[in-house]
C-alpha positions as a Python dict, from the first residue, in 0.01 Angstrom:
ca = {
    (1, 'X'): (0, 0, 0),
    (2, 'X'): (-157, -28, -360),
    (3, 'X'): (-310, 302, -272),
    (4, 'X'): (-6, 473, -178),
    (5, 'X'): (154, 397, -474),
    (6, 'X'): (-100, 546, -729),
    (7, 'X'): (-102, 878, -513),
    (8, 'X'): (265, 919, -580),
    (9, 'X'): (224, 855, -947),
    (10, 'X'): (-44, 1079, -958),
    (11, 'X'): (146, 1350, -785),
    (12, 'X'): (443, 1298, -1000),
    (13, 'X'): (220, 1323, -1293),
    (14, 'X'): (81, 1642, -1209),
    (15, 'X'): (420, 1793, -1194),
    (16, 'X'): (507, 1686, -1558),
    (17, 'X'): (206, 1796, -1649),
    (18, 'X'): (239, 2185, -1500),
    (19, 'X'): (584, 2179, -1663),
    (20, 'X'): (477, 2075, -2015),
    (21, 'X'): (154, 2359, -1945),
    (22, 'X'): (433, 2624, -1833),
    (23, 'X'): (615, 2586, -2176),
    (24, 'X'): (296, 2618, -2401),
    (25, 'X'): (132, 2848, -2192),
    (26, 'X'): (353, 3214, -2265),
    (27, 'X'): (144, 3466, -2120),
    (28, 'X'): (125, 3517, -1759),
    (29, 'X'): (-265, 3527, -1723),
    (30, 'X'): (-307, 3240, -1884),
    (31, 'X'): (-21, 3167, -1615),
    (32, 'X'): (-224, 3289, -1351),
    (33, 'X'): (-513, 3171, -1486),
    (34, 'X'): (-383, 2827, -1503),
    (35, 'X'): (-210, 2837, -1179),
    (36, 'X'): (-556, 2930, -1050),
    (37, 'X'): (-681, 2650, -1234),
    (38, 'X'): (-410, 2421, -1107),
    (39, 'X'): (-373, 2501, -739),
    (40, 'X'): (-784, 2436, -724),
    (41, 'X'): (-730, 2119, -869),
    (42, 'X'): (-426, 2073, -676),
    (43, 'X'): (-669, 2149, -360),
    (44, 'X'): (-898, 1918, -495),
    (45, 'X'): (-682, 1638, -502),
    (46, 'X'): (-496, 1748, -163),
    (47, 'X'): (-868, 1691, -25),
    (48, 'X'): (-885, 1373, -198),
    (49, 'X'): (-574, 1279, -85),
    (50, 'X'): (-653, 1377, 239),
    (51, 'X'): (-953, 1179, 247),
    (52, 'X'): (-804, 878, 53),
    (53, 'X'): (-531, 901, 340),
    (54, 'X'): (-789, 930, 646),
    (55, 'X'): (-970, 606, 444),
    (56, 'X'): (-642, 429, 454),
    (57, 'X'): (-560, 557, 813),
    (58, 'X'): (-877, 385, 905),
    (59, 'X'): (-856, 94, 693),
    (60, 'X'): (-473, 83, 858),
    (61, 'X'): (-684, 54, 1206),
    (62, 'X'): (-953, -146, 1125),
    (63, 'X'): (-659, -377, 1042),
    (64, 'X'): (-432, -320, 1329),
    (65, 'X'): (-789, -394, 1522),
    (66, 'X'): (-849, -706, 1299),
    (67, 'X'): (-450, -783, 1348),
    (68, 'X'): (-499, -747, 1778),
    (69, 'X'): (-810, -970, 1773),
    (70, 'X'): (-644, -1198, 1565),
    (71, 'X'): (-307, -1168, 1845),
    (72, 'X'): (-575, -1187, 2141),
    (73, 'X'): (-750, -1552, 1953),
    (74, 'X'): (-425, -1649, 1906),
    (75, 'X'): (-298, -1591, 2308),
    (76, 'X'): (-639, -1729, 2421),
    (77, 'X'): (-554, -2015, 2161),
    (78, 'X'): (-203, -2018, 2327),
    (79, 'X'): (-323, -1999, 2697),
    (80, 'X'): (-573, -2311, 2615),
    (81, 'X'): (-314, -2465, 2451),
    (82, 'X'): (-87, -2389, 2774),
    (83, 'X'): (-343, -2572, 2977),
    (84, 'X'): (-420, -2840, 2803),
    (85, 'X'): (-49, -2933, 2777),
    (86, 'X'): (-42, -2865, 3151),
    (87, 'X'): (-281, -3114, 3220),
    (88, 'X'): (-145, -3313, 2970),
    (89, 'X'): (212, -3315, 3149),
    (90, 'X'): (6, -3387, 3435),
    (91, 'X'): (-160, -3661, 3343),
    (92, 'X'): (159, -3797, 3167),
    (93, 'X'): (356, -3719, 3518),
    (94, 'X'): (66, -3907, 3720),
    (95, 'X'): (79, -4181, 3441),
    (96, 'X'): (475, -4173, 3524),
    (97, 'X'): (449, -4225, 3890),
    (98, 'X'): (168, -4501, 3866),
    (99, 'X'): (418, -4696, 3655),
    (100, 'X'): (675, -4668, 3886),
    (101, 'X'): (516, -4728, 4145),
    (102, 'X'): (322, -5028, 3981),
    (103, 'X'): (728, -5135, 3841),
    (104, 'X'): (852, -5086, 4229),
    (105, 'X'): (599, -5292, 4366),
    (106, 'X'): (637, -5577, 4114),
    (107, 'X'): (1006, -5558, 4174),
    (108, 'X'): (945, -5546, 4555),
    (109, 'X'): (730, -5834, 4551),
    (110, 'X'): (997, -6065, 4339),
    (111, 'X'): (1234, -5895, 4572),
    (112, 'X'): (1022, -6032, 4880),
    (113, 'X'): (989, -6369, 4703),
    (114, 'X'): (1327, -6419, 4624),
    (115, 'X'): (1427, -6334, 4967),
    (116, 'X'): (1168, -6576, 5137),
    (117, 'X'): (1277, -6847, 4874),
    (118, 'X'): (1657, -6749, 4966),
    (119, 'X'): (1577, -6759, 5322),
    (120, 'X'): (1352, -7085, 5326),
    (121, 'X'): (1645, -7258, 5172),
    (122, 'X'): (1885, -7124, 5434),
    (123, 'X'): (1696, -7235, 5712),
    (124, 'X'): (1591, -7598, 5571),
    (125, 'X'): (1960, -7590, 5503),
    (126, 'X'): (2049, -7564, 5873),
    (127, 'X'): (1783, -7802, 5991),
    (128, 'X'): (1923, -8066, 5769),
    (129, 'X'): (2287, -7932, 5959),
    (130, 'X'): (2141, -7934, 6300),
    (131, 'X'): (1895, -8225, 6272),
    (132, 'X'): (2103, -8528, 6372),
    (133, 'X'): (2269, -8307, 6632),
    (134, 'X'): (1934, -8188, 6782),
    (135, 'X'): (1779, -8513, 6804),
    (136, 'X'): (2119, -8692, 6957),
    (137, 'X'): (2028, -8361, 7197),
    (138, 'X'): (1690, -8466, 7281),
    (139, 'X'): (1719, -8821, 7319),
    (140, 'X'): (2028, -8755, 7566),
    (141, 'X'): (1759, -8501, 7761),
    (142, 'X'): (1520, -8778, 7763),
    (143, 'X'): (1724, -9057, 7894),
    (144, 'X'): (1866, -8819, 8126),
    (145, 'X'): (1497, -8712, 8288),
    (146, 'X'): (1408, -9089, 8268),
    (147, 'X'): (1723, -9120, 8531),
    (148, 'X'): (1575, -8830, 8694),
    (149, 'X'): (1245, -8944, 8715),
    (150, 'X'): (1348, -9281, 8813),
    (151, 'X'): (1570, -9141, 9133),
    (152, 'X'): (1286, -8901, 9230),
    (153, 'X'): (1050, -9182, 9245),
    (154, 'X'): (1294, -9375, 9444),
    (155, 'X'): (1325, -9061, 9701),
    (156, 'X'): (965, -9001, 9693),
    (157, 'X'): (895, -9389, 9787),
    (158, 'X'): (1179, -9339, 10064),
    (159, 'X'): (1032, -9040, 10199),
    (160, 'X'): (696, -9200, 10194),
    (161, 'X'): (850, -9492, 10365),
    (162, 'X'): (1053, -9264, 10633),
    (163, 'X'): (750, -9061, 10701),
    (164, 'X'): (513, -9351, 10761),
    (165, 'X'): (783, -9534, 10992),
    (166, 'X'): (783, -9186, 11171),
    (167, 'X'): (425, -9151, 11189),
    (168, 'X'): (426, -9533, 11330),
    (169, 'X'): (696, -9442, 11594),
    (170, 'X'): (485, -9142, 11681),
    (171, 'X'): (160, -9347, 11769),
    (172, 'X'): (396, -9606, 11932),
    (173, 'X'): (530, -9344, 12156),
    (174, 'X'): (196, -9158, 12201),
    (175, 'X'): (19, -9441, 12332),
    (176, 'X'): (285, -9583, 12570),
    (177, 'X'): (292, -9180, 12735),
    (178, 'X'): (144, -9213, 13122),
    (179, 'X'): (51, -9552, 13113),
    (180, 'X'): (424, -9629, 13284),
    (181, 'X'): (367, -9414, 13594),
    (182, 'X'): (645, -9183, 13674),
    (183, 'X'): (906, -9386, 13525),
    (184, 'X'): (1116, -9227, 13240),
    (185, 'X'): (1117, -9474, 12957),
    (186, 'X'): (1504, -9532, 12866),
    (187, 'X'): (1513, -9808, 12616),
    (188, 'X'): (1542, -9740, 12285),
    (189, 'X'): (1332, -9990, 12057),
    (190, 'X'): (1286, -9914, 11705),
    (191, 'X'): (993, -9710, 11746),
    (192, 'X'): (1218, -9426, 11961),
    (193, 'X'): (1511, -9522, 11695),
    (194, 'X'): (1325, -9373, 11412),
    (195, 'X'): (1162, -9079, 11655),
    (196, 'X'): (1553, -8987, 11720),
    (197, 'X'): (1704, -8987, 11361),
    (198, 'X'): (1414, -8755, 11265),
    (199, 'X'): (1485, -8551, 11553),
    (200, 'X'): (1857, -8538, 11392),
    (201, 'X'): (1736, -8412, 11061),
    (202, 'X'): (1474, -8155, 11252),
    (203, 'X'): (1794, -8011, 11472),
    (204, 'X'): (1961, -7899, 11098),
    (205, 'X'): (1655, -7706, 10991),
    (206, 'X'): (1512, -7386, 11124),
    (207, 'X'): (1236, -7356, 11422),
    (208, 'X'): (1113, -7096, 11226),
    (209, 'X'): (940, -7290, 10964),
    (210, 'X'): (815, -7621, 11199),
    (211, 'X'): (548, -7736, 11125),
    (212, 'X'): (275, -7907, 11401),
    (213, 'X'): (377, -8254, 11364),
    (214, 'X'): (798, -8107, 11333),
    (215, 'X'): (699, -7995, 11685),
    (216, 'X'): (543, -8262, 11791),
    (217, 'X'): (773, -8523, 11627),
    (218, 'X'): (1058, -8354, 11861),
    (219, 'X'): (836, -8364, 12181),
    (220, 'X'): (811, -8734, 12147),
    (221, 'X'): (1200, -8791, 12060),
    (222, 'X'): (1273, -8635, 12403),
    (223, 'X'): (1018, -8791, 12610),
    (224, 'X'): (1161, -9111, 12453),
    (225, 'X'): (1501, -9011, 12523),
    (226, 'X'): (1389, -8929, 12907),
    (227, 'X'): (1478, -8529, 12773),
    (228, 'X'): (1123, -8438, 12957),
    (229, 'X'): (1160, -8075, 12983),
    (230, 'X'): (1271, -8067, 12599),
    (231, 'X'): (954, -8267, 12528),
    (232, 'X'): (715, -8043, 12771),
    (233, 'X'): (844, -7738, 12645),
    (234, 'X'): (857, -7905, 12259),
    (235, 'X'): (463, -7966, 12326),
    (236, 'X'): (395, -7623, 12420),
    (237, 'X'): (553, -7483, 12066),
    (238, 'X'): (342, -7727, 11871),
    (239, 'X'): (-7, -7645, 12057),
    (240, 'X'): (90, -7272, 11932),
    (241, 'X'): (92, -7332, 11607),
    (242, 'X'): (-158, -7127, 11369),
    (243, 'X'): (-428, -7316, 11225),
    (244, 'X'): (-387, -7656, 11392),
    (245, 'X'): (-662, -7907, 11453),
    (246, 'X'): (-821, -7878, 11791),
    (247, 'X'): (-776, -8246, 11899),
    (248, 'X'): (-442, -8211, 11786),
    (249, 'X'): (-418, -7946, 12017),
    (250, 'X'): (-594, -8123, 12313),
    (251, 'X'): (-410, -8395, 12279),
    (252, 'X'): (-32, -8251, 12305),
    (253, 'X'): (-156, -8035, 12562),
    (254, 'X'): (-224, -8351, 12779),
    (255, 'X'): (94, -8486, 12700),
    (256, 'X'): (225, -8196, 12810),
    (257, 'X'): (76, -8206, 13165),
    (258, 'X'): (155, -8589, 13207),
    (259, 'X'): (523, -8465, 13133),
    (260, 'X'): (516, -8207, 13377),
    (261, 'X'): (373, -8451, 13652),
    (262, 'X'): (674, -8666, 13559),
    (263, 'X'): (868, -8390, 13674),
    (264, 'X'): (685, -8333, 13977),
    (265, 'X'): (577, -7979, 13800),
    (266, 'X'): (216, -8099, 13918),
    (267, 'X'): (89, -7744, 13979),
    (268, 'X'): (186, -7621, 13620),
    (269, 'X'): (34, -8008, 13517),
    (270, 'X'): (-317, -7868, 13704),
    (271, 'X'): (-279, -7557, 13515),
    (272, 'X'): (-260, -7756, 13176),
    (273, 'X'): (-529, -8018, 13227),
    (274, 'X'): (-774, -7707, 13307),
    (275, 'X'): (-655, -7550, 12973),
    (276, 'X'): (-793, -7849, 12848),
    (277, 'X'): (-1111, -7834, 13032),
    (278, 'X'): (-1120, -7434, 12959),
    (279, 'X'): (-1112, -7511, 12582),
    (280, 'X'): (-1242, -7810, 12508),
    (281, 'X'): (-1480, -7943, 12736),
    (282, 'X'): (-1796, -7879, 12606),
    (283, 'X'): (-1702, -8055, 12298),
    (284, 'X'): (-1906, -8319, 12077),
    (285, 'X'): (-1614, -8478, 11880),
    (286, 'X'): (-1497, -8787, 12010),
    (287, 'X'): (-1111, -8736, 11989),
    (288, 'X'): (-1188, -8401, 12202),
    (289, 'X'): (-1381, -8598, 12439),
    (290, 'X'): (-1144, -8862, 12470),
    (291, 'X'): (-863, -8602, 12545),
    (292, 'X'): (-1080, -8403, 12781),
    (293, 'X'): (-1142, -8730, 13017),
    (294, 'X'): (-734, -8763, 13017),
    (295, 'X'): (-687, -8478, 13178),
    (296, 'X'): (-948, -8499, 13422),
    (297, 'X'): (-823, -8792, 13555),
    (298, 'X'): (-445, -8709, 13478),
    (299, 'X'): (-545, -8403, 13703),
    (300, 'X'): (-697, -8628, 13965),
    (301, 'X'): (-360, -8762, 14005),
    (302, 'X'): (-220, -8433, 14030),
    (303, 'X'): (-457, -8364, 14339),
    (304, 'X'): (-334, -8649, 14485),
    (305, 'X'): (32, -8611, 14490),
    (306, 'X'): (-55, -8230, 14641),
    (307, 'X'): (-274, -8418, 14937),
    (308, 'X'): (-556, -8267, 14788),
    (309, 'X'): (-770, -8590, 14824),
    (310, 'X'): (-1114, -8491, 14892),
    (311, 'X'): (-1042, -8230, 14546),
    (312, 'X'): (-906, -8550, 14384),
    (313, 'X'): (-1255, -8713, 14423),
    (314, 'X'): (-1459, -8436, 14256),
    (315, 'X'): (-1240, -8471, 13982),
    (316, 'X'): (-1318, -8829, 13896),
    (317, 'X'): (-1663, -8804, 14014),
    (318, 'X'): (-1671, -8528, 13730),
    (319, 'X'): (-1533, -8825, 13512),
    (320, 'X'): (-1847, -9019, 13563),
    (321, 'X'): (-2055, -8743, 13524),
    (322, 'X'): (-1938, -8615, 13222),
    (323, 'X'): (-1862, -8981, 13075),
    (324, 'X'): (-2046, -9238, 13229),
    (325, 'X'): (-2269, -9312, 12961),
    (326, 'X'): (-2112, -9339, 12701),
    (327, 'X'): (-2026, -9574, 12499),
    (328, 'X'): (-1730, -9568, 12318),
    (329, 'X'): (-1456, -9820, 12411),
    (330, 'X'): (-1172, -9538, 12534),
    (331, 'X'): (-1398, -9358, 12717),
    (332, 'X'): (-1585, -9640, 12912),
    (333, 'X'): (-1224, -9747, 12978),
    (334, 'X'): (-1176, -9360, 13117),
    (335, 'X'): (-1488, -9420, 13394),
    (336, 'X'): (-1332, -9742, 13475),
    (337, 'X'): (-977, -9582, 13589),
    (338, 'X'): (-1165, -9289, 13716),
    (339, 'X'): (-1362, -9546, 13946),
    (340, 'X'): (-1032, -9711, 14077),
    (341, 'X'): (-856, -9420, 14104),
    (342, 'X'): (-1184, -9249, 14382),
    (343, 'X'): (-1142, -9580, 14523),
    (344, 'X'): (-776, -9603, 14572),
    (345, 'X'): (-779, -9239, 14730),
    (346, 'X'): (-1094, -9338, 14946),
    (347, 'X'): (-849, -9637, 15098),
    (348, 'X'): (-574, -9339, 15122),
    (349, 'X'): (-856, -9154, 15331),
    (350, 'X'): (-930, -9467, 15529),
    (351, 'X'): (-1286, -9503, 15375),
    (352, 'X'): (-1239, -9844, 15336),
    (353, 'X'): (-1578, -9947, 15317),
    (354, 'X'): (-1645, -9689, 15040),
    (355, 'X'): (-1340, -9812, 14878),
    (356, 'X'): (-1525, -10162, 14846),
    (357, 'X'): (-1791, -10023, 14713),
    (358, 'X'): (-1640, -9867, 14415),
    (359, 'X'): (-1438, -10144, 14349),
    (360, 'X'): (-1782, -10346, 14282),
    (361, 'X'): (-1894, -10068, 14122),
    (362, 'X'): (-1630, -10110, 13862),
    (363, 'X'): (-1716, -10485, 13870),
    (364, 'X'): (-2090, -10407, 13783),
    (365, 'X'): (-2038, -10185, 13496),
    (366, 'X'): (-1716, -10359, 13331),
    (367, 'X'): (-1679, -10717, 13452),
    (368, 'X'): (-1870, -10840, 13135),
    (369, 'X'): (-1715, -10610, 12904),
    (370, 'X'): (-1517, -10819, 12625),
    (371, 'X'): (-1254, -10551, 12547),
    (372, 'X'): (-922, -10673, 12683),
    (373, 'X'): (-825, -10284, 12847),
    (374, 'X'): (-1151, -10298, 13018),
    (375, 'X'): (-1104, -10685, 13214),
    (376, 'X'): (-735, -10528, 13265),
    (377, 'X'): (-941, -10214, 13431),
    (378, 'X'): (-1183, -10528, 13625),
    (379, 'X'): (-868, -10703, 13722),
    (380, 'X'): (-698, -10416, 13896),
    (381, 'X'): (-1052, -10352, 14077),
    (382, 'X'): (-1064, -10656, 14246),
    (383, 'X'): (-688, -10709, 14332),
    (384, 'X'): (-743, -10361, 14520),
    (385, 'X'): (-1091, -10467, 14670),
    (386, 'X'): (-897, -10760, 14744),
    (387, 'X'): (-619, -10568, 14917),
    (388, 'X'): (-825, -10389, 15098),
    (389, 'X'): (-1085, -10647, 15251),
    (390, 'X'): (-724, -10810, 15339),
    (391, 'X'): (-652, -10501, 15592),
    (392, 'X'): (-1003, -10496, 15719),
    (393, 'X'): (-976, -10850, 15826),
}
């Protein structure tokens, strides 16, 4: 700018110059002459100017250059100054949100403490209410299953009591069945008292879910009760119940036959004795064996009512086959009443003389025995021999 200004003076001094020359200088060479002179040096200094002006032009650029790097430092100085206070309101955002979520998490905690605290004391507040009122509840409960207890004991001791009187009657009745001959027993002692109130309780239950010894326990009431079909039929039902003990089995199913001999039935009583036989007789167990000598001499007796003597025989002769050895009490018992029984059909038969011989028979095995049922078994052997040497004179 400096520059510019001492071109214009120049200029302007030129021009007061040529006008003070033009009024000295008359003549019109000298005129010329000096115009010459002048317009050279005004050429000169055009040129000059001209070149001071292209020096300025590119002292103007190297400025303006100078001026855009300057702008450019100061944008890139900008830009960086962008980012950093990016990352800075970053940082100062993230440094926000930690503290509130570090503030909401303090206050959520004392927010969770205050509202255990609140609700601890609520609820020790209604224990203390309900305290009194839950332990008047409990004793109450207690004294109540104490009364319970107490009456369920006294039941359970009843049943215990009912059900052994029951299972007494039972044995009672089982061992008085075919030791009375055809008769049909008709008085009722205690032992058929008790068989015919359970009978009463059985009759208000379902069939459906008897048991063996419901069954059975009804079987007996009507034999007792002279009811012999109900009982032979009641016998039948409990032999065919699932999973029931096979001397159980036997032994109903003899019952069974002496009821249907009882009622003159004494095919259908052949047919069950040999059910027996079928089943069990080639059994080791005692009670089985017991049961299977029943029916073979409950089957002898059969024979005999039908005339079928000589088939009668066999039978007990298989008696003593089967059973002659032995040793057990019941079954010894068994050979002797098989032996009386060949030897009362041998009289039928008019083999007296055999007869007699039996009869001894029985008095050689048995008439030393101490058991009382086996001198009863002696006894009746020698009234019969007795009776008999009386009608051979």
């Amino acid at each position: 700018m400096s520059r510019l200004l001492a071109i214009c003076l120049l200029l302007w001094g030129t021009v007061a110059a040529q006008a003070t020359d033009t009024s000295t200088f008359a003549s019109r060479d000298d005129l010329n002459a000096f115009k010459e002179l002048q317009q050279s040096k005004l050429e000169s200094q055009k040129e000059l100017q001209v070149k001071d002006m292209e020096a300025v032009r590119q002292q103007i650029t190297a400025v303006d250059k100078r001026v855009d790097d300057q702008l450019a430092q100061i944008g890139q100085s900008i830009d960086r100054f962008g980012i950093v206070a990016t990352l800075l309101s970053i940082g100062i955002t993230i440094l926000l949100v930690l503290g509130g979520f570090l503030g909401y998490r303090n206050a959520r905690s004392e927010a969770k403490d205050a509202a255990s605290d609140a609700a601890g004391a609520s609820a020790k507040e209604w224990f203390d209410k309900q305290a009194n009122q839950l332990r008047e509840t409990i004793e109450a409960m207690e004294q109540k299953a104490a009364r319970l207890h107490a009456e369920m004991d006294e039941h359970a001791q009843g049943v215990q009591a009912h059900a052994a009187d029951v299972a007494k009657a039972l044995n009672t009745a089982q061992e008085s069945i075919g030791k009375t001959g055809t008769q049909i027993p008709s008085a009722l002692d205690e032992s058929t008292k008790v068989l015919a109130q359970r009978d009463r309780e059985l009759k208000a239950s379902n069939e459906d879910s008897y048991s063996f010894d419901d069954w059975n326990t009804r079987a007996h009431a009507a034999y007792a009760s002279g009811a012999l079909e109900d009982a032979a039929y009641f016998w039948l039902k409990a032999s065919r119940v699932a999973n029931v003990g096979a001397a159980s089995v036997a032994k109903v199913l003899v019952n069974r036959g002496i009821t249907q001999g009882q009622l003159s039935q004494n095919e259908a009583a052949m047919a069950t004795y040999d059910e027996v036989l079928r089943r069990f007789g080639e059994a080791a167990e005692p009670a089985l064996r017991e049961s299977v000598a029943r029916a073979l001499i409950n089957k002898g007796i059969s024979q005999g009512r039908l005339n079928q003597d000589e088939a009668a025989m066999d039978t007990y002769e298989e008696v003593l086959r089967r059973f002659g050895d032995s040793v057990e009490p019941v079954l010894r018992e068994s050979v002797a009443r098989a032996l009386i029984n060949k030897a009362n059909t041998q009289c039928r038969l008019n083999q007296n003389e055999a007869a007699l011989a039996t009869y001894d028979e029985v008095q050689r095995l048995f008439g030393d025995s101490a058991e009382p049922a086996l001198q009863k078994q002696v006894a009746i052997a020698l009234v019969n021999k007795g009776n008999t040497q009386g009608q051979l004179n």
